[in-house]
C-alpha positions in Angstrom: -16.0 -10.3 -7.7 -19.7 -9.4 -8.4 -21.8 -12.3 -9.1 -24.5 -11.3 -12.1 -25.1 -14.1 -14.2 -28.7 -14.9 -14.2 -29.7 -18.8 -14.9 -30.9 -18.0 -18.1 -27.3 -16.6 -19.3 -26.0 -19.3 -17.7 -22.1 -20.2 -19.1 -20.4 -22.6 -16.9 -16.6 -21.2 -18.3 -17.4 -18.3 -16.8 -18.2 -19.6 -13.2 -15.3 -21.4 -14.2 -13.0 -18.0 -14.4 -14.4 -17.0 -11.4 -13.4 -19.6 -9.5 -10.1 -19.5 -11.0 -10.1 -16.0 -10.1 -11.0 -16.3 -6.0 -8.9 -19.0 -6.0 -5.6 -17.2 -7.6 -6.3 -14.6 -5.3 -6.9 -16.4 -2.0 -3.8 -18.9 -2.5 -1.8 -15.6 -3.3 -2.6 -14.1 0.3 -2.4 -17.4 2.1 0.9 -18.4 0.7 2.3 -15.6 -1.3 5.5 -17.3 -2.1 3.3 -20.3 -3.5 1.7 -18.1 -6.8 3.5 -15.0 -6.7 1.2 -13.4 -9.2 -2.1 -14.4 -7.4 -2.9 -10.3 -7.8 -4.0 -10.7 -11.6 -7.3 -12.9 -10.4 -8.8 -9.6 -9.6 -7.9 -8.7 -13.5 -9.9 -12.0 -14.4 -12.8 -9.9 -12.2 -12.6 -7.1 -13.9 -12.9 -8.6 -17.8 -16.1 -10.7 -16.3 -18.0 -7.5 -14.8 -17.7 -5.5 -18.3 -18.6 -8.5 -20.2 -21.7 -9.8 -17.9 -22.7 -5.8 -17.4 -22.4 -4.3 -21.0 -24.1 -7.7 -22.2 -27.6 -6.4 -19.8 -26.8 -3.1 -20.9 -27.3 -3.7 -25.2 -29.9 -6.3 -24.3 -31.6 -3.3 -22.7 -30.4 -0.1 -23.2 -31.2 2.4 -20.4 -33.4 5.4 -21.8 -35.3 6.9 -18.8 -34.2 8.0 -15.8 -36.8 5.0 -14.0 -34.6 2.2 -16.5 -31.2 4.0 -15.1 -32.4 3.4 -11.4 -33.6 -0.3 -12.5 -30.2 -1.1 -13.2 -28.2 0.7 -10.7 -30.5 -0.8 -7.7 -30.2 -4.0 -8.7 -26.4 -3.6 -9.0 -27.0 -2.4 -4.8 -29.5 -5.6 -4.2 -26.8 -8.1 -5.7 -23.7 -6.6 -3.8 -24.1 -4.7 -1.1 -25.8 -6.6 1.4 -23.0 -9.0 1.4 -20.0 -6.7 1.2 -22.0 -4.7 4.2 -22.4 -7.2 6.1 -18.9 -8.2 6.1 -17.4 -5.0 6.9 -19.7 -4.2 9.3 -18.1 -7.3 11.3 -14.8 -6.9 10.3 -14.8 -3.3 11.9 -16.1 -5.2 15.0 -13.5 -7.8 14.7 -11.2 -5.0 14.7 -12.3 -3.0 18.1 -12.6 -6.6 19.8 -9.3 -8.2 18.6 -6.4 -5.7 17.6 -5.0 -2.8 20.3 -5.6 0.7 19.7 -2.6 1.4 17.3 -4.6 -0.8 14.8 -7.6 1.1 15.1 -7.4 4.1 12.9 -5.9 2.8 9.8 -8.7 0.3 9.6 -11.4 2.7 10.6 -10.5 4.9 8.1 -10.6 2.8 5.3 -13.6 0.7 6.1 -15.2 4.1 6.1 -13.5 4.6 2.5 -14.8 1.5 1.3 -18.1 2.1 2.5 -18.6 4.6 0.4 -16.6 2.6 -2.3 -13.8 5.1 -2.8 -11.1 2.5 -1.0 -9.0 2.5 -4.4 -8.7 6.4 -4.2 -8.0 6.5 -0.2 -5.3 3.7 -0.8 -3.9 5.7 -4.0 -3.5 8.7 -2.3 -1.0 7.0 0.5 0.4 4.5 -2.1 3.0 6.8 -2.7 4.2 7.5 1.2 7.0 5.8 1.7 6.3 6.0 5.6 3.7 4.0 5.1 5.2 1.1 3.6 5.4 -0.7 6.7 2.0 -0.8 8.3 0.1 -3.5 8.3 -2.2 -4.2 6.6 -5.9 -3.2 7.2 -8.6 -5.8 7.2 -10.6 -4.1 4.6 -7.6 -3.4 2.1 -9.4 -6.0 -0.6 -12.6 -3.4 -1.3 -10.0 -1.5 -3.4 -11.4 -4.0 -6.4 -15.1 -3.8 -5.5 -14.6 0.0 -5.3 -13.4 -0.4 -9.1 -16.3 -2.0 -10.0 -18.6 0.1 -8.1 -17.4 2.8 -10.0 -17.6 1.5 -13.1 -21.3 0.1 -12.6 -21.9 3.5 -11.4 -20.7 4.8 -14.7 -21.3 2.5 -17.5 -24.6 2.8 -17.7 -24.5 6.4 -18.7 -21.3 6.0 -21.3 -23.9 3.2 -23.3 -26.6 5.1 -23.1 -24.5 8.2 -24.4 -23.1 6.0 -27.3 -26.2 4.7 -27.9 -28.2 7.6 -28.2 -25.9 9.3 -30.2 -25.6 6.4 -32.6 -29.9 6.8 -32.8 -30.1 10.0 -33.4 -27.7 10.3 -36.4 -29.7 6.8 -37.4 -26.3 4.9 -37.2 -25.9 1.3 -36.6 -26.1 1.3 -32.6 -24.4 -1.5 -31.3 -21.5 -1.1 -33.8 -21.1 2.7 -32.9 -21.5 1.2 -29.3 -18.3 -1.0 -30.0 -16.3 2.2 -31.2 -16.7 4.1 -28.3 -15.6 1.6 -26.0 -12.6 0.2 -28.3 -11.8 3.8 -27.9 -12.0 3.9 -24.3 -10.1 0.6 -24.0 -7.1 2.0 -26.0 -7.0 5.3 -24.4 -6.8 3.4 -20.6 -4.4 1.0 -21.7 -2.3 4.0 -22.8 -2.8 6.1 -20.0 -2.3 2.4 -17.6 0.6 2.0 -19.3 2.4 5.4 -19.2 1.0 5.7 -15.5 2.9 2.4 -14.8 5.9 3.4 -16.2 6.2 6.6 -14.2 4.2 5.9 -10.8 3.2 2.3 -11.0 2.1 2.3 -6.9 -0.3 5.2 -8.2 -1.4 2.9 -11.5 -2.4 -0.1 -9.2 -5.5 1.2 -8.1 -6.5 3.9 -10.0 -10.0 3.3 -11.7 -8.6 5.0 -15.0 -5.4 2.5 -15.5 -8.5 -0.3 -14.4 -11.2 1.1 -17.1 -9.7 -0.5 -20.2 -9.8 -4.0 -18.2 -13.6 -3.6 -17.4 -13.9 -2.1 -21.1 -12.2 -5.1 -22.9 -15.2 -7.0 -21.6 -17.7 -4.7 -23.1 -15.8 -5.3 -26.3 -15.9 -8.9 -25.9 -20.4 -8.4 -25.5 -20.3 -6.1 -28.4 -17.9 -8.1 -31.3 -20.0 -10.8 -33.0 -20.0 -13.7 -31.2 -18.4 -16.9 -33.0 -20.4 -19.2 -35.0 -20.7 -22.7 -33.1 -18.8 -24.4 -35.7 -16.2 -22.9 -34.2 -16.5 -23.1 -30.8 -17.0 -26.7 -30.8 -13.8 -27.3 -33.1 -10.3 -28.4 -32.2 -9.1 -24.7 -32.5 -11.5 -22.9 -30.8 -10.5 -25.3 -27.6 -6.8 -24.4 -28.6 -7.6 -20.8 -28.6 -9.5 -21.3 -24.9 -6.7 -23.3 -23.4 -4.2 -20.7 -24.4 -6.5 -17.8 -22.7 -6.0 -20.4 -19.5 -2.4 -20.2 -20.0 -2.1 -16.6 -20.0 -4.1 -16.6 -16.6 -2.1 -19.2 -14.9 1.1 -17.8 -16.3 0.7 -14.5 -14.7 -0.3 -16.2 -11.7 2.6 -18.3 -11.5 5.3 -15.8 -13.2 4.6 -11.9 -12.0 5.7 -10.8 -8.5 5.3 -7.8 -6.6 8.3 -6.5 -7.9 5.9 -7.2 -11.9 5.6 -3.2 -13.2 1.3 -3.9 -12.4 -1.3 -2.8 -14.3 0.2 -1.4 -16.9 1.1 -3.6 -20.5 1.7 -6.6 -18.0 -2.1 -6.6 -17.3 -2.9 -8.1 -20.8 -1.6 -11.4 -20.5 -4.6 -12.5 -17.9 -7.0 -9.6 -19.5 -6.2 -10.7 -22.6 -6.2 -14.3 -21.7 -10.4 -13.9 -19.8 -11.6 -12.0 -22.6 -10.7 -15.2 -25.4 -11.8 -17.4 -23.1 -15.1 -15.7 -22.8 -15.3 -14.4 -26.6 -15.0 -18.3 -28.0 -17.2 -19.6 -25.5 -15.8 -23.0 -26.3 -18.1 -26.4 -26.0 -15.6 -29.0 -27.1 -14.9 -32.0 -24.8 -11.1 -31.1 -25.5 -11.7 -27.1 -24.3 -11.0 -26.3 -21.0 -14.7 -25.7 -20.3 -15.7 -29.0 -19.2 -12.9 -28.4 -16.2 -14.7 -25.1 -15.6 -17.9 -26.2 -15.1 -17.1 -29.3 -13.0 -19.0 -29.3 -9.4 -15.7 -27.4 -7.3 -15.0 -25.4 -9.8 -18.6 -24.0 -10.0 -18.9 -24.4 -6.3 -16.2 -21.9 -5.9 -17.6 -19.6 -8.9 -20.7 -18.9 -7.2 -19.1 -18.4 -3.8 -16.5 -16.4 -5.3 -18.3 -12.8 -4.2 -18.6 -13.8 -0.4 -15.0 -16.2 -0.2 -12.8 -12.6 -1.7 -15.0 -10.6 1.2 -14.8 -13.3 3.8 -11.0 -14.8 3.1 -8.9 -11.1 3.8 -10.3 -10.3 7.0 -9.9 -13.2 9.0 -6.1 -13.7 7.4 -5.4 -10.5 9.0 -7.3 -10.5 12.2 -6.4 -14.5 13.0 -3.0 -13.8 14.4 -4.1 -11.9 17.1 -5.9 -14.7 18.0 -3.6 -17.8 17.2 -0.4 -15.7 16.7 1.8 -16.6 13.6 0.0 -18.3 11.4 1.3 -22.0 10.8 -0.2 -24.6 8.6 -3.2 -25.2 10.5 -4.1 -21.7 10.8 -4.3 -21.5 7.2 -6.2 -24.5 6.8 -8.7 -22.9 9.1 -8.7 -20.0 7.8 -9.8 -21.6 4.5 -12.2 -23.6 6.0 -14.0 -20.2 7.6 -13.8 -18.7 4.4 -15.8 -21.2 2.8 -17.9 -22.1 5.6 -18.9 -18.1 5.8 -19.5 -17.7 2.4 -21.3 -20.5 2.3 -24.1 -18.8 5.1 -23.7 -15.3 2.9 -24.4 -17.0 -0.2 -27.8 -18.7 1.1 -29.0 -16.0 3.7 -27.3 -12.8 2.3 -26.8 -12.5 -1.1 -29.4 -15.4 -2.1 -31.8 -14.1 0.0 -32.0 -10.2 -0.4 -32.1 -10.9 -4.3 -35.0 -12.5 -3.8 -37.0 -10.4 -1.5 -35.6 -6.7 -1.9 -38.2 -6.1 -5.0 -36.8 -3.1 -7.2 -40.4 -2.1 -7.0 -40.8 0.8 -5.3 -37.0 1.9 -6.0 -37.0 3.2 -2.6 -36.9 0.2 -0.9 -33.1 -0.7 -2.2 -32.2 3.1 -1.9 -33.0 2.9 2.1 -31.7 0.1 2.4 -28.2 1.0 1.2 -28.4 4.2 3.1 -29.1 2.5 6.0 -26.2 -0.3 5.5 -23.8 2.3 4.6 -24.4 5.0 7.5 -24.6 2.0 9.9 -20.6 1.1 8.6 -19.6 4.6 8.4 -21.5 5.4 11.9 -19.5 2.3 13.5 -16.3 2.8 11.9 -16.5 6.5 12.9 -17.4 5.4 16.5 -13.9 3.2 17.7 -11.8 5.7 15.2 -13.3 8.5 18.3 -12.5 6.1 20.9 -9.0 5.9 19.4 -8.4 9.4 19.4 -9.6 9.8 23.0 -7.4 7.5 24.0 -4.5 9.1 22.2 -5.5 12.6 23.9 -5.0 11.2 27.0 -1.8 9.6 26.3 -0.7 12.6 24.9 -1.4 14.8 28.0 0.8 12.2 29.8 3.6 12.8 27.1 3.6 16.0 26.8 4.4 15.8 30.9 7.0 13.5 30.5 8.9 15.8 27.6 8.7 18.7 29.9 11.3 16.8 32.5 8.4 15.7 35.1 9.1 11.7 34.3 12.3 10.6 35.2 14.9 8.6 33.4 12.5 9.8 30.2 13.5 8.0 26.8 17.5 8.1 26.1 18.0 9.6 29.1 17.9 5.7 30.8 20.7 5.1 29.2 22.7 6.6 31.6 21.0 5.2 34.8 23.6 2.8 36.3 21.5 1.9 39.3 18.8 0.1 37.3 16.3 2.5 39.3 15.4 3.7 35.8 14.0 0.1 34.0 10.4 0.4 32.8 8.4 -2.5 31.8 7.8 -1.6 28.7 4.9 -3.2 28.2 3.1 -2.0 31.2 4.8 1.7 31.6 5.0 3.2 28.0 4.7 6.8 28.3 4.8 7.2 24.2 2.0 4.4 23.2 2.5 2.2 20.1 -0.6 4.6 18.6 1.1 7.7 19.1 4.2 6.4 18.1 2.9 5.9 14.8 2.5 9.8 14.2 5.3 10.1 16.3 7.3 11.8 13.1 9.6 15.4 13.1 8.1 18.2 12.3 9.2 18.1 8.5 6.5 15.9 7.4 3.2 17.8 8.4 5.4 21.1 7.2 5.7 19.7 3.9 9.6 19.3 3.9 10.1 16.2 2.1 10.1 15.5 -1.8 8.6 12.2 -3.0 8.8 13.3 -6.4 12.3 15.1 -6.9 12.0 15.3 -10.7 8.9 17.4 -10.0 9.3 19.1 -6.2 12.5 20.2 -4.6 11.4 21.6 -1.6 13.6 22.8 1.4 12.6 24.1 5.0 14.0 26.3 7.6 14.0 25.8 11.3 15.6 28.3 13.6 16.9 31.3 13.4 20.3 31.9 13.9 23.1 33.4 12.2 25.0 30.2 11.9 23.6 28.4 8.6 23.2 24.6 8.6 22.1 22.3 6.1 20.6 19.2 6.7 20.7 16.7 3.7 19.7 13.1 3.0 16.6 11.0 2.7 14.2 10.2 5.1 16.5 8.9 7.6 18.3 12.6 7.9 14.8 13.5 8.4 14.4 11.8 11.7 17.2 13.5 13.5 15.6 16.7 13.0 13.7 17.0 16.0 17.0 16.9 18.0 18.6 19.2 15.8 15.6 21.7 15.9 16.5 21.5 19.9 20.4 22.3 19.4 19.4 25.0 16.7 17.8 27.0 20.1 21.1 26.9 22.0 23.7 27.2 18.9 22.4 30.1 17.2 21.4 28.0 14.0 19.1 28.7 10.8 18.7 24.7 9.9 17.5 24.2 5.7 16.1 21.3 5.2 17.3 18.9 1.9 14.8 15.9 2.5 13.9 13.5 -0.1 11.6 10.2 0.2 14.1 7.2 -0.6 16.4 9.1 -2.7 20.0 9.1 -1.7 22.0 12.2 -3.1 24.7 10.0 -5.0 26.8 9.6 -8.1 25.6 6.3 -8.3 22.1 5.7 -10.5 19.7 4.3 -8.3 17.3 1.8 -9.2 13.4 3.0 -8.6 10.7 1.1 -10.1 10.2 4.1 -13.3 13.7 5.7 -15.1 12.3 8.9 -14.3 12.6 8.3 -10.8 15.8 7.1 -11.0 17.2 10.0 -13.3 15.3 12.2 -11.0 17.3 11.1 -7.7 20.0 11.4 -9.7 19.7 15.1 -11.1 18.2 15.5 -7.3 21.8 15.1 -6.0 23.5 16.8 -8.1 20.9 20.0 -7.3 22.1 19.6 -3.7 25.5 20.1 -4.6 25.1 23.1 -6.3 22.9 24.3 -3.6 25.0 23.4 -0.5 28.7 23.0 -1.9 29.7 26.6 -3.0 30.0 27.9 0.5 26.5 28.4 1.0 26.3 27.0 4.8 28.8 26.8 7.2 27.9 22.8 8.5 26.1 20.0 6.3 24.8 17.0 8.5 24.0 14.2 6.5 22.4 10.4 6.5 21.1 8.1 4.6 19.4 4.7 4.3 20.2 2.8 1.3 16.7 1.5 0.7 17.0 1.6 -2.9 19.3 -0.8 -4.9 22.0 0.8 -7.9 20.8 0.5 -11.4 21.6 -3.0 -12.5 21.9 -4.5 -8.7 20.1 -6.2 -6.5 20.7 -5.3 -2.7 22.7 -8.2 -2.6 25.4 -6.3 -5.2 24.8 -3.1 -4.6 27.4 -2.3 -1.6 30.3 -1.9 -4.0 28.9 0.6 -6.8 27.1 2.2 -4.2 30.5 3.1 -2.1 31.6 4.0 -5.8 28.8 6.4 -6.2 29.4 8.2 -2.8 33.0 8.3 -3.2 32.6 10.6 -6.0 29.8 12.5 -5.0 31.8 13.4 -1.8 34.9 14.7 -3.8 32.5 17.0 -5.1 31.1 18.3 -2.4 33.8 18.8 -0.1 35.4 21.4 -2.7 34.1 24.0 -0.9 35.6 22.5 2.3 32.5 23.5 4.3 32.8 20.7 7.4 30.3 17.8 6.9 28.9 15.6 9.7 27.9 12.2 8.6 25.5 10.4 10.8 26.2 6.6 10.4 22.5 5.0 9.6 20.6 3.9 12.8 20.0 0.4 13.8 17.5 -1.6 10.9 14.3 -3.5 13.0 12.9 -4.0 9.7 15.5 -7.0 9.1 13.9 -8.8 12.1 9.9 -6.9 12.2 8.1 -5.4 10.1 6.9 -2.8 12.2 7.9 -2.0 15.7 4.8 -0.3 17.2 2.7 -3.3 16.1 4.5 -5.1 17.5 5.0 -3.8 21.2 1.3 -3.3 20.9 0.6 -6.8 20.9 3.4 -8.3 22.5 3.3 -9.7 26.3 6.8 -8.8 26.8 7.6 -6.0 24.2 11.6 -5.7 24.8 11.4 -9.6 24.6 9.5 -10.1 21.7 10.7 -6.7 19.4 14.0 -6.3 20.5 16.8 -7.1 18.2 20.9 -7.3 18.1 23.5 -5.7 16.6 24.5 -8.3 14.9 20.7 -8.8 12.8 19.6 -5.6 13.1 22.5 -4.6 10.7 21.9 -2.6 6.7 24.6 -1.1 4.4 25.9 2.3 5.0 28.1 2.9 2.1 27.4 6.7 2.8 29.4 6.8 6.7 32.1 4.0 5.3 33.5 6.1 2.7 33.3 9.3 4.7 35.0 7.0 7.8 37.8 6.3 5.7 39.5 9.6 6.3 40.1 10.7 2.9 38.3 14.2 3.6 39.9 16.2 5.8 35.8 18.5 6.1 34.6 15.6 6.5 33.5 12.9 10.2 31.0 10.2 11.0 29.3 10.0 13.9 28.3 6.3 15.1 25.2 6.8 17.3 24.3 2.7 17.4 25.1 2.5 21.5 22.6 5.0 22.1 19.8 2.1 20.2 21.7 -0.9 20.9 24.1 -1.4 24.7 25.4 -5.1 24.8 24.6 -6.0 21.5 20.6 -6.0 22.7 18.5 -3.1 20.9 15.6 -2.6 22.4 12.1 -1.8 21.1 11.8 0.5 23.9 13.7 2.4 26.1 12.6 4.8 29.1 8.8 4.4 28.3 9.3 5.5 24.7 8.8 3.6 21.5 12.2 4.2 19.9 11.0 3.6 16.1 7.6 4.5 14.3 8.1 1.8 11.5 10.3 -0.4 10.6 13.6 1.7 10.6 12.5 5.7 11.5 13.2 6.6 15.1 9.6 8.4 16.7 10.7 12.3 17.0 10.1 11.9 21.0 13.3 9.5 21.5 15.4 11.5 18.6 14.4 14.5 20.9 15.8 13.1 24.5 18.9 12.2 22.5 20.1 15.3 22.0 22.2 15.8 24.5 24.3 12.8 23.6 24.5 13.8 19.8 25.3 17.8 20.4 28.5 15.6 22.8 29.4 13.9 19.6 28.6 16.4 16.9 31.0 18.9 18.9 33.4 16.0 19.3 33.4 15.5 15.4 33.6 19.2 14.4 36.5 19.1 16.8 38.3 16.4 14.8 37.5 18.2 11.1 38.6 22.0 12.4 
């Protein structure tokens, strides 16, 4: 994204790539169905940086600690004004435009990608599934520029290292130099590839699966440049055309569901890096394309249009509402028309008058920029959680029986004394709803990776032993549970696992290890909860996973297939099960129901769904439903989500979901009297 060609390097292919780059990227968030692949432009970055960076660094070759500062405030004088600058509104934008629920996910990050460590914040809750259906923050886009923060931050020292050593044992420099980092480019390709293959949400931002990308373009500074000859020739334009085509083919043929970095990165790596290397001059190359007037237009606006272009896609709906066609054509249009003024008065300017001499004069300044960001983003993250103390003082009221008709309890209310407007009278806010998860999460209760971590949980602590088994969706009825374990003398054991649905049928993650681990997952629960070890099992599931060489759109069949076995295995030990038929799915309507009444005029107008679209598979309560199993009933708790074939997004004051498809612990809590009714009712059935 960084923009460090100086006039007198001047190559017009490589404003060329960048432009090619901003613009894969920018069409890929504005229309993501259009270039499905519109990710990899960041890749394109990435080669550019190491190549424009590592060529400074052998021109010049950092020795004193005075040289090391040189380059690294420079790097601050080129970049950070503008990327400040931009944050600093966007976190404005943000207090100004989006309700409160919004607030702390974007503080949080802008604060992480002030300090350019946004890759590592998002890596760390890459792997939540939870958190899959937030939306996105404003900021999300400095993961990249935190990448190549990083790796200026580092560079510097692994050359001079390299070179240093290659001095002292009187070596030749620059072709020691070019071992070192063919080394580190093999070893983070490996690493980028095995990473992907195991954890790819983890790979995507991880500055170590990123390295050999950067690195490849340090190779392509170090290697001997080609002789003109061939640059100018027919096949040095071939060999540039066809480092085009691998660009534009990843664009155009990777999806989010592409295995990304790993060894699908090297098609547009691969692809910059010969375009660069052969630095082709023939009319018949691709380089008089690249440095035509738009392209190098949008090449040297292509730092401020990726800062500008995220932001105001994500904050313009809660200005215009859905976005339509003219949206996005204004939303372009502010993108260049902004980086247009940040090119000129920002970027433009500060190189020119923020003189490297004294150092300290960058060194305050970047100080200052980035406390100003962190200082701001810390202030409306505060206001936030005020807000959400209050709120939950009113909550906490509520659950203790002082607010009537409280959550499920409406339900009953025939008189229609008990209707809240639910955007004027929520008692549990869209921001606390967020958080608004059982008590298994922050205990540590779940298992994201079961091939590694099988934990389980107790609750209560009665003489009667109860397991409760399934993925996350078991997980949410635990609050209730917890409340029933109190009166029925119950020791609950938790058997939670992220996604995973114990099951003979192979599910389909996006590693085999996953898969095989979900797999060898359920069978550990059988031989922990099948032999007589507990005298009830409650189970649910979601079948949010697909079975190994399915789609969702197949996957109904094997997956019945999978459970009808599983079941025949663990009702052996005739121990009465209580399936809990899957809630009500928002997500196939919303992508996240707190957002949404957060933002809506009329919340049970605009979030509500039906029965009839608020519908998933449940292959999990239809086999057990078919009666085969005499240990074995479903309970349907849909009418207590959905009456009429309306679901509403909130009922009695209370946001019934945190997400897309989780019920908030507060409404699973006021429905347990209505599920102790039918979990009596069931073991009734199966005595």
């Amino acid at each position: 994204m960084s923009n460090t060609t100086t006039r007198t390097q001047f190559r017009p292919d490589i404003q060329g790539l960048r432009a090619i780059a901003v613009g894969l990227v920018v069409i890929y968030h504005l229309l993501p169905q259009s270039i499905t692949g519109g990710f990899v432009g960041v890749d394109v970055f990435f080669v550019i940086s190491g190549y424009l960076i590592t060529s400074h660094l052998i021109k010049h070759p950092p020795r004193k600690a005075k040289e090391f500062g040189t380059f690294w405030l420079r790097r601050i004088k080129r970049l950070i004004p503008a990327s400040m600058l931009v944050l600093f509104t966007t976190v404005i934008a943000v207090r100004v435009l989006t309700p409160e629920s919004f607030w702390r996910d974007n503080t949080f990050q802008a604060i992480a990608s002030a300090f350019y460590s946004q890759n590592w914040f998002l890596l760390a809750t890459s792997v939540d599934y939870l958190a899959e259906d937030n939306a996105p923050t404003a900021v999300q886009h400095y993961w990249s520029l935190a990448v190549e923060e990083q790796f200026y931050l580092l560079w510097p020292l692994v050359i001079a290292a390299l070179w240093w050593f290659a001095v002292k044992k009187r070596l030749l420099a620059k072709r020691f130099v070019l071992v070192g980092v063919s080394l580190i480019v093999a070893l983070s390709c490996a690493y980028s590839i095995y990473l992907t293959s195991v954890e790819p949400a983890v790979a995507y931002f991880s500055t170590f699966t990123r390295a050999w990308e950067l690195a490849l373009g340090a190779v392509v500074a170090l290697v001997p440049a080609p002789k003109s000859r061939f640059s100018s020739s027919p096949a040095g334009a071939v060999l540039a055309w066809a480092g085009i085509a691998g660009i534009i083919g990843a664009g155009v043929a990777y999806d989010s569901a592409t295995p990304f970095p790993g060894y699908q990165a090297a098609l547009p790596v691969v692809g910059t890096a010969l375009v660069i290397w052969v630095a082709a001059t023939s009319r018949f190359s691709p380089t008089p394309l690249l440095g035509s007037r738009p392209f190098l237009f949008l090449g040297d606006h292509s730092y401020s249009i990726y800062l500008w272009h995220w932001p105001i896609i994500v904050l313009l709906p809660f200005v215009s509402g859905k976005l339509g066609a003219l949206d996005l054509a204004a939303a372009a249009a502010a993108t260049i028309l902004l980086s247009m003024t940040t090119k000129k008065y920002v970027e433009d300017a500060f190189r020119r008058t923020l003189d490297v001499s004294p150092l300290v004069t960058p060194v305050r300044f970047l100080v200052v920029a980035t406390a100003s960001v962190a200082l701001l983003a810390s202030g409306v993250a505060v206001d936030a959680q005020k807000r959400q103390e209050v709120a939950t003082v009113s909550l906490q009221a509520a659950v203790q029986g002082s607010v009537p008709c409280f959550g499920a309890s409406a339900l009953t209310d025939k008189s229609g004394s008990c209707q809240y407007e639910a955007d004027k009278e929520l008692i549990l806010s869209p921001a606390l709803a967020k958080d608004d998860k059982s008590a298994a999460y922050a205990d540590g209760c779940w298992s994201s990776e079961p091939y590694e971590k099988k934990p389980t949980c107790t609750y209560g602590s009665g003489k009667k032993k109860v397991a409760l088994v399934g993925n996350s969706h078991a997980g949410h009825w635990l609050p209730a549970l917890e409340k029933m374990a109190a009166e029925k003398d119950w020791t609950i054991t938790t058997f939670l696992v992220s996604r995973c649905n114990p099951t003979d049928a192979k599910l389909k993650f996006d590693a085999e290890i996953k898969s095989q681990g979900c797999f060898d997952y359920g069978n550990w629960v059988i031989d922990q909860t099948a032999h007589g070890q507990f005298d009830l099992i409650i189970t649910s599931e979601r079948q949010s996973v697909p079975v190994v060489d399915h789609s969702f759109a197949t996957t109904e069949a094997p997956a019945r297939a999978g459970y009808e076995k599983y079941l025949e295995r663990w009702t052996e030990s005739e121990t009465p099960i209580v399936v809990i038929r899957d809630t009500p799915f928002p997500g196939a309507t919303l992508p996240n129901i707190p957002d949404c009444v957060a933002t809506a005029k009329d919340a049970n107008k605009e979030c509500s769904g039906s029965t009839g679209k608020w519908t998933w598979m449940d292959p999990l309560a239809d086999v057990a439903a078919e009666g085969k199993h005499d240990n074995v009933a479903v309970i349907d708790p849909t009418r207590y989500f959905c009456q009429d074939g309306t679901c509403p997004a909130v009922i009695g004051g209370v946001v019934v979901y945190f997400d897309a498809s989780h019920i908030t612990a507060t409404y699973a809590e006021t429905l347990t009297p209505f599920l102790e009714k039918d979990l009596e009712k069931a073991l009734q059935e199966i005595s």
